[in-house]
N, C-alpha and C positions, 0 to 999 in steps of 0.2 A: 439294802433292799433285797439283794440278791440271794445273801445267807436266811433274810425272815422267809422269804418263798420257799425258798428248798426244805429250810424246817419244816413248814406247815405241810409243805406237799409228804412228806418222808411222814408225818403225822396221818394224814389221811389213808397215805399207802398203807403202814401199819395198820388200822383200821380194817382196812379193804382185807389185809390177811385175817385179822382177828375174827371179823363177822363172816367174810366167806367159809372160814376153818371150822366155824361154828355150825355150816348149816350140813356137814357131813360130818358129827365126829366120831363117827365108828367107824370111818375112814381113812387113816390114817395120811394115807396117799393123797389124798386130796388137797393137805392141807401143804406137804413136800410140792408138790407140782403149779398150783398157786402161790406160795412163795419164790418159786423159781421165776413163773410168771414174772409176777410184780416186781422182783430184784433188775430181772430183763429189762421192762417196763420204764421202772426208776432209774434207769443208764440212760433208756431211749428219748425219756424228755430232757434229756440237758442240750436238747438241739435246741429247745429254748432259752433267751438270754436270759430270764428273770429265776428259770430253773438247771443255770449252768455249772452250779457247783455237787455234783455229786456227794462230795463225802458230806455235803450238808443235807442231804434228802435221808441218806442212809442213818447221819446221828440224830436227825426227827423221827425214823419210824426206830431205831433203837431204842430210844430214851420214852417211845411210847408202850414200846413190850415191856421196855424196866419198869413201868408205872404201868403195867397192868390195862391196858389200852384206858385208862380213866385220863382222858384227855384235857379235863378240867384242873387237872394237878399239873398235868405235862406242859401243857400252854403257856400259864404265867412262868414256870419253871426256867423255861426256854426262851421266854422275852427277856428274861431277869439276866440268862446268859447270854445273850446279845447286847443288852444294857451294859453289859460290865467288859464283850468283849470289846466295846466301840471304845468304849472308855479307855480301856489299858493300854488301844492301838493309838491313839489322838493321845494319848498321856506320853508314852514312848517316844511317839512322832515328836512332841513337842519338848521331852528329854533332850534328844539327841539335834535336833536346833539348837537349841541352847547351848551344849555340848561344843557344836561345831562353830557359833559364835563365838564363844571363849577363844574356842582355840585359833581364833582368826584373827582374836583380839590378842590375845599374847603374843603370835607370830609376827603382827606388826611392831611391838612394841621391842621387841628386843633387835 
């Protein structure tokens, strides 16, 4: 729950830079010191529980500048990598039980 918030939020962030950068672009500056902002920003809410993982805020609004702020691509993209990383973490988890039964199971036997 806590990695889909951060994404979405890192999501939105990126946004907030994209459109704010957009309404100065002969600017240059603008768009530097508004990213500084938001980077700031995206630290300061991880006082929240639901927005406490950081490098998960950061690879949402990344993964939204690598897709061109089209959020519509980035979204499912980034559900599909939570789908998968739940998976390989509970697949692991459930490796390494197994693992540790055998070998509880062998140690009694000999």
């Amino acid at each position: 729950m806590i990695s889909a918030c951060t994404l979405l939020s890192g999501m939105v962030w990126a946004l907030v830079i994209i459109h704010g950068s957009a309404l100065a672009p002969h600017l240059e500056i603008v768009s530097y010191v508004l990213t500084g902002i938001v980077a700031f920003l995206m630290c300061i809410q991880a006082k929240q529980l639901l927005l406490s993982f950081v490098p998960g805020t950061f690879i949402g609004a990344c993964a939204t500048f690598a897709g061109q702020g089209d959020w519509r691509l980035v979204l499912p993209s980034l559900a599909l990598g939570l789908i998968f990383g739940y998976a390989m973490k509970n697949s692991g988890l459930w490796l390494a039980s197994r693992r540790e039964q055998h070998s509880a199971n062998t140690a009694v036997t000999k």
